[in-house]
MIZA-448477 format. One record per atom (N, C-alpha, C): x, z negated, y; residue in one letter. Coordinates in pm, whole numbers, plus 50000, padded with zeros to 5 digits. Layout:
BEGIN
XZYA
...
***
This chain:
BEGIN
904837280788667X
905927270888651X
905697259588750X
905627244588723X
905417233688783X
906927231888864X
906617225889001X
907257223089138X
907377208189113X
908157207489243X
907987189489221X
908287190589439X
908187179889472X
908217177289589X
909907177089695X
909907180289799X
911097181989840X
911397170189898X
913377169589864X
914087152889902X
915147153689938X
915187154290099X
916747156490196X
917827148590101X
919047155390134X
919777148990099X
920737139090218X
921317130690180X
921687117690276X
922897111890297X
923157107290390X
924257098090466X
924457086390424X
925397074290353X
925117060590348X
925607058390482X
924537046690556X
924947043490672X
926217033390715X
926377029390596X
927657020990593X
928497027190602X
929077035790507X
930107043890467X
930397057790505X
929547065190541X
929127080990536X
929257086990443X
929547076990296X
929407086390214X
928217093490138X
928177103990110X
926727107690048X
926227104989946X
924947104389982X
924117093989880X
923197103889857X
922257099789749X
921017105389712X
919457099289838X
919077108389830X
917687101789915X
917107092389874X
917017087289716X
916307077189705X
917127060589746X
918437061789696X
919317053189728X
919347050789936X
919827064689980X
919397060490152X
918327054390138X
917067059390115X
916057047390145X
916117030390123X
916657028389982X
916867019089965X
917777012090096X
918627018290082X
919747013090244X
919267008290335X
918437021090363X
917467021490489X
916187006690474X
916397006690423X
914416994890414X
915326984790377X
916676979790348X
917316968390338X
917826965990474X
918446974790572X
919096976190694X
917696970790786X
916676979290757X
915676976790892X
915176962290815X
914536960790683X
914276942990685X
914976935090738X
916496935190708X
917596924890763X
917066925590967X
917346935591002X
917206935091101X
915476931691193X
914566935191089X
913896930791108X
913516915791115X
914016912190982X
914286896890945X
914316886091046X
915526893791150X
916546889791242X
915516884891340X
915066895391425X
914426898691504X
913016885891479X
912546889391378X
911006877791347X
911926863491356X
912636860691292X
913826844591303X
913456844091452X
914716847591510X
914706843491666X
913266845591768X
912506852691737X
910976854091762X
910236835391741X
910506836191599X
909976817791583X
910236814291648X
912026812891616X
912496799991678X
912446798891814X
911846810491893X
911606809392074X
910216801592030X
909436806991980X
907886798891992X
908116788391946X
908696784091846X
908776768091813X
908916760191914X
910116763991972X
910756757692056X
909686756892226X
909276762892232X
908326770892384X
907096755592296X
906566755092188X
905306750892114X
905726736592128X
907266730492089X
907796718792091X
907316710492233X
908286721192355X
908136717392466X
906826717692535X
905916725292504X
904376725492554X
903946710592523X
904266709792355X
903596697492295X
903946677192359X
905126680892382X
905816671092455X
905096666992545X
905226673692661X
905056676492846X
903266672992810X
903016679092716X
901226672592702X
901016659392656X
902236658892538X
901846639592564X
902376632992679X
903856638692663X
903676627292787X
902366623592941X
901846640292976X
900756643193056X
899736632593046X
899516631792893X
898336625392844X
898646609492868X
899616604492861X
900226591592832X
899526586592971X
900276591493104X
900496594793195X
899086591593268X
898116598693222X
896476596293244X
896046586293168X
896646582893087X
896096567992997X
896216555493082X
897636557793161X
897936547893242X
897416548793313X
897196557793351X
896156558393498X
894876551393495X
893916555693436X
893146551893356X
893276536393359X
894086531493319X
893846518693273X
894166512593403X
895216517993483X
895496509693636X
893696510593698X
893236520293681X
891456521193730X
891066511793723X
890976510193587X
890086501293497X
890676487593577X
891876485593565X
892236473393581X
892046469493785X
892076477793835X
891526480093951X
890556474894039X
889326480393932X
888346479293931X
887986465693920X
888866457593800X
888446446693757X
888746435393897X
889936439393928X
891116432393984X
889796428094166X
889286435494181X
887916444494283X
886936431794279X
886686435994173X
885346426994122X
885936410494129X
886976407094091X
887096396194106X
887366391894240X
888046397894298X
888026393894467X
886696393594528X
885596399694471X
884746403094557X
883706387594538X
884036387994422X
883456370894323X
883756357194429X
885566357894406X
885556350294466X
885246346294617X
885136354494714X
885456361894832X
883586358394881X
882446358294773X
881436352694767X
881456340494785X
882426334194705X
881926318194646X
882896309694801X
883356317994855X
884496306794983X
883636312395110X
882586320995092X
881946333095224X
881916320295339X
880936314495272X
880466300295352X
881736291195443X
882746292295412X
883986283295406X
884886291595538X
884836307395472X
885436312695541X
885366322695665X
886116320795711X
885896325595877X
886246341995851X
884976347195930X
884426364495883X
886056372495922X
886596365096029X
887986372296047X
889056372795957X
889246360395868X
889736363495805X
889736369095634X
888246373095654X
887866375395520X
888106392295562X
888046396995675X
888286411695721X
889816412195675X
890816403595740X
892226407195702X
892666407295558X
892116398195442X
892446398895365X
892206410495248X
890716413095287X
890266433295272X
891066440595305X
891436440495393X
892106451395456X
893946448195401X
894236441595398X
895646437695302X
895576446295173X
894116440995091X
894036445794923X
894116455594974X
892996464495067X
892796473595008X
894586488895046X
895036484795165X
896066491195210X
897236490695094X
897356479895011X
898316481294932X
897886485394792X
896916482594820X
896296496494669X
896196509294718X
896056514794823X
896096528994917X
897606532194848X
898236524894887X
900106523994867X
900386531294758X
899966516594685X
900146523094534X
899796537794482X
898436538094477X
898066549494442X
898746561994455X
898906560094626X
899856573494648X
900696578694622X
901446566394604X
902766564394530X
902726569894397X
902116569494325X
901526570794167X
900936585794172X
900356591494242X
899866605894281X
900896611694337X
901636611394408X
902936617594444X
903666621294357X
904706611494246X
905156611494123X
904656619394038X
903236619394046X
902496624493900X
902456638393914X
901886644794066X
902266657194111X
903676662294123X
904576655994143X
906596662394165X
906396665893999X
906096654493924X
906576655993720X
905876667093723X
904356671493737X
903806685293723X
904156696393728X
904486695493893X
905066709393948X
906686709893850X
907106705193854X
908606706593802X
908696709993594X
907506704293610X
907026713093431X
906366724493407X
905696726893583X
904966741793524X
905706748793577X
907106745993656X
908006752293660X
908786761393573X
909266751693487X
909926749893359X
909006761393242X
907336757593251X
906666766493149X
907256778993218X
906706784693332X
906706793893381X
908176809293402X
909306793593369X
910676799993378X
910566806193203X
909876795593172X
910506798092988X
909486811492936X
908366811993023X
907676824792950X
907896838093024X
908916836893128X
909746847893241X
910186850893129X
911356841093018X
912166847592964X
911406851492817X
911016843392749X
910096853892640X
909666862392649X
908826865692773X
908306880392750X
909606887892769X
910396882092876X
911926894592830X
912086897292745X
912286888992642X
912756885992493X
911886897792427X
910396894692451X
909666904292356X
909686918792413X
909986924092535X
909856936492579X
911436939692494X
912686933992516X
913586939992455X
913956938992317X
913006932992252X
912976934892085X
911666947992078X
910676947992151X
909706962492146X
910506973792159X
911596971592234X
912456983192294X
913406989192160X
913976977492149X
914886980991998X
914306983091891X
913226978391881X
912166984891728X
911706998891762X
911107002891890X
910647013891917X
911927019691885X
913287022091950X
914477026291967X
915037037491776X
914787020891697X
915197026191545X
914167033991491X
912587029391542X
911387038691455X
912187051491490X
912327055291618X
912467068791659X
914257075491588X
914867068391546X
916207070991479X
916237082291375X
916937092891378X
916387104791236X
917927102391197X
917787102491009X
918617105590919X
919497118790974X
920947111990960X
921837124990954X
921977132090827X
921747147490824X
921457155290688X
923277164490657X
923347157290560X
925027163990557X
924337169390427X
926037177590354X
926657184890264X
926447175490138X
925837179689983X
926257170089893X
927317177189834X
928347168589803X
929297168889704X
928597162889571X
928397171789488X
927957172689324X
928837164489278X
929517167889251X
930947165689167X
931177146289177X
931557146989328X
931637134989383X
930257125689356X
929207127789353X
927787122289349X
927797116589198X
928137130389080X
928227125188961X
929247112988923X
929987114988955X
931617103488942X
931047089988972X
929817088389089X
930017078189107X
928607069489021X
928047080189009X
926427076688914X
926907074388787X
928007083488740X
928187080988597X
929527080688563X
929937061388566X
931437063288560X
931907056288464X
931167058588352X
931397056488176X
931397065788131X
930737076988207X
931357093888140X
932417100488182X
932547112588175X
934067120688179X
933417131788288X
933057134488403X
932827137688490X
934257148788568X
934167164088534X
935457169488545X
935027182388612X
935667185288730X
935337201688817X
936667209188750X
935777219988740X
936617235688634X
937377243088702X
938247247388661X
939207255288746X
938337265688822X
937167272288768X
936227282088878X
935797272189004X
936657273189143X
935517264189243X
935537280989321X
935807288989335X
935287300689428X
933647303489430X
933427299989570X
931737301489595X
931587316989524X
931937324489529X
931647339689520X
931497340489402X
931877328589278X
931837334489112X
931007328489107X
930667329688942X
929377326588926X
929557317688775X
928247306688707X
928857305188614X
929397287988600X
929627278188487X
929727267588512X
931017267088619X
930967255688705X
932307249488772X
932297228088720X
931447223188662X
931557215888669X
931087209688535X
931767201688454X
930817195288347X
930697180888315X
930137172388269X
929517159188266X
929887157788073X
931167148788028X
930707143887907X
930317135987868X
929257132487814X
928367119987802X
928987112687683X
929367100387725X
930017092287673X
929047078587580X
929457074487450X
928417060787397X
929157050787403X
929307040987352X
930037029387317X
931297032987269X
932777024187267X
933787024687263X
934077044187282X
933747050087383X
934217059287450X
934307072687336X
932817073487263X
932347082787159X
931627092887222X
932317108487171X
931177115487295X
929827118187212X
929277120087267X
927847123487288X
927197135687261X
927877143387402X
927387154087473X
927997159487565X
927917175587574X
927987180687701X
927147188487794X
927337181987940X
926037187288032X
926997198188151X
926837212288132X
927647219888236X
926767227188335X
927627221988479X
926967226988550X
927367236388653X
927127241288732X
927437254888900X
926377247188987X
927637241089037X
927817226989181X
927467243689330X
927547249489314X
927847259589431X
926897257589522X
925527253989466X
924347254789539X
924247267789665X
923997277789595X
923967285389714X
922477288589793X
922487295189891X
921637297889980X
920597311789939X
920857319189820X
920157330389805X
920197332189643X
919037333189600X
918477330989497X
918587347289399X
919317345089233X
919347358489189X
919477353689054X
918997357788940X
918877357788821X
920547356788758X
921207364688778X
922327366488760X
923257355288690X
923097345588794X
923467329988798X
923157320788719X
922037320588642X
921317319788590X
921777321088428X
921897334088422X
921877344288314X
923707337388278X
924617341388370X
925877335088359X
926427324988309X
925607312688368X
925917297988340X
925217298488172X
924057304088131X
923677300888018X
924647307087925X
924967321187895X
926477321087882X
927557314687811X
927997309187982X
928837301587971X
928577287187902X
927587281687877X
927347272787813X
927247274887634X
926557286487617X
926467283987484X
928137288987470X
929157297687533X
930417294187521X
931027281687500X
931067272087555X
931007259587562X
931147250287488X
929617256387428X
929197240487337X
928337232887435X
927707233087526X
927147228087606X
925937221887591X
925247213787573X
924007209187518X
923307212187625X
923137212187734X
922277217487851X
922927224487939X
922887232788057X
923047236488185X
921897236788267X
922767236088428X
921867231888505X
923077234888615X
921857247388679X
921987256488828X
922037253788954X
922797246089012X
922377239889190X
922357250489273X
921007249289346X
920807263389436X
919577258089578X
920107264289635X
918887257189773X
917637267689785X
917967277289726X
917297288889690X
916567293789565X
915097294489503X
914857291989389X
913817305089452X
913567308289354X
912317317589284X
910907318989373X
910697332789394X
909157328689454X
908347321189390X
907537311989444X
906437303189431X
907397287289371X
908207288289344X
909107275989289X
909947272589395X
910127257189309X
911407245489453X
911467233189386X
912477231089415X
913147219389344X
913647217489267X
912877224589093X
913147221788985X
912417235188916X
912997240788845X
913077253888758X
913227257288673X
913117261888537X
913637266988441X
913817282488394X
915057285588397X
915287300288347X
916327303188277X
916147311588187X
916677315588054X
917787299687991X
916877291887961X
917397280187914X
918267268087995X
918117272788107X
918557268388229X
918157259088330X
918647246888367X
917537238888473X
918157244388574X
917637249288679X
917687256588827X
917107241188882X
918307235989010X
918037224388999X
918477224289200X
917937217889288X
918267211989375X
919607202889396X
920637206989490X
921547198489496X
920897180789515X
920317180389575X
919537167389592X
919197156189448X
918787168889355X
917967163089228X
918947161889163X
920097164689136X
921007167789068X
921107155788963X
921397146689036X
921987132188975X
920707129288889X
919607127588962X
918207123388884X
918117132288732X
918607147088764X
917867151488605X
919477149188525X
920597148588536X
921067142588475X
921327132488437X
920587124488457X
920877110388418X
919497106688302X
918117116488381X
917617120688256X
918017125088113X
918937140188137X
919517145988040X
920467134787989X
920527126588010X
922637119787950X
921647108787866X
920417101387923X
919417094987836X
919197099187735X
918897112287693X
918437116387611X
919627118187483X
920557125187547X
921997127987442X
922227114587425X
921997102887485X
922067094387399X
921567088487299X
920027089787293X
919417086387229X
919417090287078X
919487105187125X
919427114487046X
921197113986889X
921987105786998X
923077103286937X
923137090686854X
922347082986877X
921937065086839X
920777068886720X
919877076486746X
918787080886611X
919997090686518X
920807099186523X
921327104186468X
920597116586432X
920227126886525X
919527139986509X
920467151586459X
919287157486420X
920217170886337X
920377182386465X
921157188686455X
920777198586535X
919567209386558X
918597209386445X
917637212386478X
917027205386547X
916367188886493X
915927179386557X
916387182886728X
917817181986759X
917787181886907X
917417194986981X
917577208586908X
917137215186932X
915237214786957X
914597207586922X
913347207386934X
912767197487029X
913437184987043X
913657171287134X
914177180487259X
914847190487283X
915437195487425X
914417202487477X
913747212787372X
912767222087434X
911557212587510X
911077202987419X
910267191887469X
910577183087585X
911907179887584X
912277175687746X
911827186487829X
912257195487806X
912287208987956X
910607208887987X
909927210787907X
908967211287905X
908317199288003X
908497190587938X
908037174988048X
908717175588219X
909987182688206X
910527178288326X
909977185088396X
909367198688365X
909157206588460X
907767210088480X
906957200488443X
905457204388437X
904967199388498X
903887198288525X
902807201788643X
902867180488670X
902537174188536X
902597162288549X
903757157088602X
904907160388504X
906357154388619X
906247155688776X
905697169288790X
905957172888970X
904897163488989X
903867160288943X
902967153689080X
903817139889057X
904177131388982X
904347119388979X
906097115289095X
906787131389084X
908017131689197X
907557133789351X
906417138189317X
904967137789426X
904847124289524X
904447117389390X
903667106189427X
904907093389526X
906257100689410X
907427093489503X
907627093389633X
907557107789682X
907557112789808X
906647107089855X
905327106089849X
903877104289923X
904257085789971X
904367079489851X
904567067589846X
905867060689979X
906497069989958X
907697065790058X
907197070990218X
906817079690274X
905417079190339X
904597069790376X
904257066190288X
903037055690316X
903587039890368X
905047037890309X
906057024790300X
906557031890488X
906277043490538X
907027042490672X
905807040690725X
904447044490710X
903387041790816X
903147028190803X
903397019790704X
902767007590673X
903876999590842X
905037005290823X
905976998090907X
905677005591058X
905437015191078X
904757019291216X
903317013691266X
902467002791163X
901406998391169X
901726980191197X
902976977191155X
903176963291155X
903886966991302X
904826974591353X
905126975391511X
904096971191604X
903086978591536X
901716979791668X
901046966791654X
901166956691545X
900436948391523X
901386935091559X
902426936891608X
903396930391670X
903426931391818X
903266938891834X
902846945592009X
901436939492058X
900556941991991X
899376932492014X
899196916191985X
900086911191888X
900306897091938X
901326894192006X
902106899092090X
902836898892195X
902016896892303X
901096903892307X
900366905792445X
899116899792456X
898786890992349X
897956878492315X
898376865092332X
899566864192313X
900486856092356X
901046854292534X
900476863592618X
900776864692712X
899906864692810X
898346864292775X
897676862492798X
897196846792778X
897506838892642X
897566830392658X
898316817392767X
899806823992760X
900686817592874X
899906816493006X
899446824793055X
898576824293148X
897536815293174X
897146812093074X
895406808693062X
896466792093074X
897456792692974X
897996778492994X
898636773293121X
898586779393221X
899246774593364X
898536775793440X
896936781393448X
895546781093496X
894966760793465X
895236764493371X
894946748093300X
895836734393365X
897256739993342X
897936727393401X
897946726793553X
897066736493622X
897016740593761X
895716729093803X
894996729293688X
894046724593693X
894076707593643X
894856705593604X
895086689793544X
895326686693668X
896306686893761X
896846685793879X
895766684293965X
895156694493983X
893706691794073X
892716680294024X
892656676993961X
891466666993844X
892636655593884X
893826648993926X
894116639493923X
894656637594046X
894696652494080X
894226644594305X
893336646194325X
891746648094262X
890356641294307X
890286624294262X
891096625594109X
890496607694063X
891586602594227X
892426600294242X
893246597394318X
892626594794454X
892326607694496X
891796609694675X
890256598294638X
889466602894531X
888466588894507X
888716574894518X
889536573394437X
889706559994453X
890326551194643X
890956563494675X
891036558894860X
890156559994881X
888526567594892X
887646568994956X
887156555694971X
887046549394772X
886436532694766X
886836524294830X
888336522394850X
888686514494905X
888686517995055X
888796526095110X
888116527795264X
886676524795274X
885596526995160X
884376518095211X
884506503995217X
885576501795152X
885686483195108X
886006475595265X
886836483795358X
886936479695519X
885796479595584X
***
């Protein structure tokens, strides 16, 4: 007899009310995207903003050396022409006062400069200040978003009680969904039945079931509910039990019976209520459905159904490592990013130095010019 794969049953985290496992997941992978969502947003918008202000402070930097640059240039020029004229009067002029008037240029270009190197160093220091404060607080930022992602990976599902009854009502609330006067755990036998309802409120079908789900597994139960169904009129039954058959789990068939997981519950009826409908829309004979049912049981419980309830399980698996693989790959550009910060205040450490050599140069020239 074909198995199918095992599926806790679940908590909605909103509500506490109980849900099916496939629905929690859904919850679950909407709750952690949003929050994930969250988390990557304010992540940008720090780097934008950190990328804005880098980009700025570098033009203006750059501007900054343009001018410089060009006061050189113009310097230089300003140099050359004194030195021109300063030729053409040599003859004229008395060596003393061709010393004072050197020594005038060159002291108030000393002035300047310094003046201009002073400034240029205070704007520096007071921006790699500023970098330095702002990537104090990002990496905060990123250690306590690592903290809270690590925090939820490690979070486990709370595993409660399903209410059957309650589970059906809310999966199927165009049918007639009704618990039987039997609720004593100790009997045995339907407590619960499902009437499958079509258009303008035509029945269908009936699906009866024993919600009891108990803990210890016995033919008996089994034998009872079928029974009680063909009493009935019942077009199917179906056994909730946490306890199934050696070598079997999940999903079962005996003496006409689905032996069914509280968990699965909702899933194979909603299968079964598909079918009574269908079966009600083609207009089958009762043989016909008699032969269409044996052929369901058959599919639900075979080797192919279980691997493909398999593949559900495996798959949902693979959707949590994929997200324990994007953590780690978040963690490593965190710390690429931080390495970079570094490398970027090595650099502006270094602009600073490169413009008190042009600087301290240009006094040297003009001290040979005395």
């Amino acid at each position: 007899m074909a198995t199918v794969a095992a599926q806790q049953h679940e908590a909605c985290p909103w509500c506490q009310q109980p849900i099916s496992r496939a629905k929690y997941l859904q919850i679950e992978t909407r709750i952690r995207d949003e929050q994930k969502a969250k988390l990557e947003a304010a992540l940008a918008e720090e780097r934008e903003l950190l990328r804005t202000r880098m980009q700025a402070d570098r033009n203006a930097l750059e501007l900054q050396m343009q001018g410089l640059k060009e006061s050189l240039e113009k310097a230089k020029e300003e140099k050359a022409e004194f030195d021109r004229r300063l030729k053409e009067t040599q003859a004229a002029a008395a060596a003393a006062e061709r010393k004072r008037l050197e020594a005038e240029f060159a002291a108030k270009r000393v002035a300047e400069r310094e003046h201009e190197r002073e400034l240029l160093k205070s704007e520096l220091v007071k921006k790699d200040g500023e970098h330095q404060k702002a990537t104090k607080v990002l990496l905060k930022q990123i250690a306590e978003l690592e903290r809270r992602v690590a925090e939820q990976a490690n979070e486990k599902p709370e595993v409660v009680d399903i209410n059957v009854v309650e589970e059906l009502k809310r999966a199927f609330k165009n049918d007639r969904v009704l618990a039987l006067p039997k609720a004593d755990k100790t009997e045995t036998g339907g407590n619960a039945v499902v009437e499958v309802k079509f258009k303008n409120n035509v029945f269908c079908g009936k699906i009866l079931i024993d919600t009891r789900a108990r803990r210890k597994w016995s033919t008996q139960y089994a034998t009872k509910l079928h029974a009680d169904s063909m009493e009935q009129g019942a077009d199917h039954a179906i056994l909730c039990t946490l306890d199934f058959p050696k070598g079997v789990s999940e999903l079962h068939r005996h003496d006409d019976v689905l032996v069914v997981h509280p968990a699965r519950v909702v899933e194979i009826v909603a299968i079964l209520r598909d079918a009574l409908l269908r079966m009600h829309k083609n207009k089958l004979s009762n043989e016909q459905r008699t032969e269409k049912k044996t052929a369901l049981y058959e599919h639900i419980t075979s080797e192919a159904f279980r691997r493909k309830l398999a593949e559900v399980s495996r798959v949902t698996d693979e959707v949590g490592q994929i997200d324990a693989d994007e953590q780690d790959a978040h963690r490593k550009v965190w710390e690429k990013r931080g390495r970079a910060m570094q490398k970027l205040a090595k650099l502006q450490k270094q602009v600073v130095e490169e413009i008190d050599d042009i600087v301290d140069g240009i006094e040297d020239d003009d001290g040979r010019g005395n």
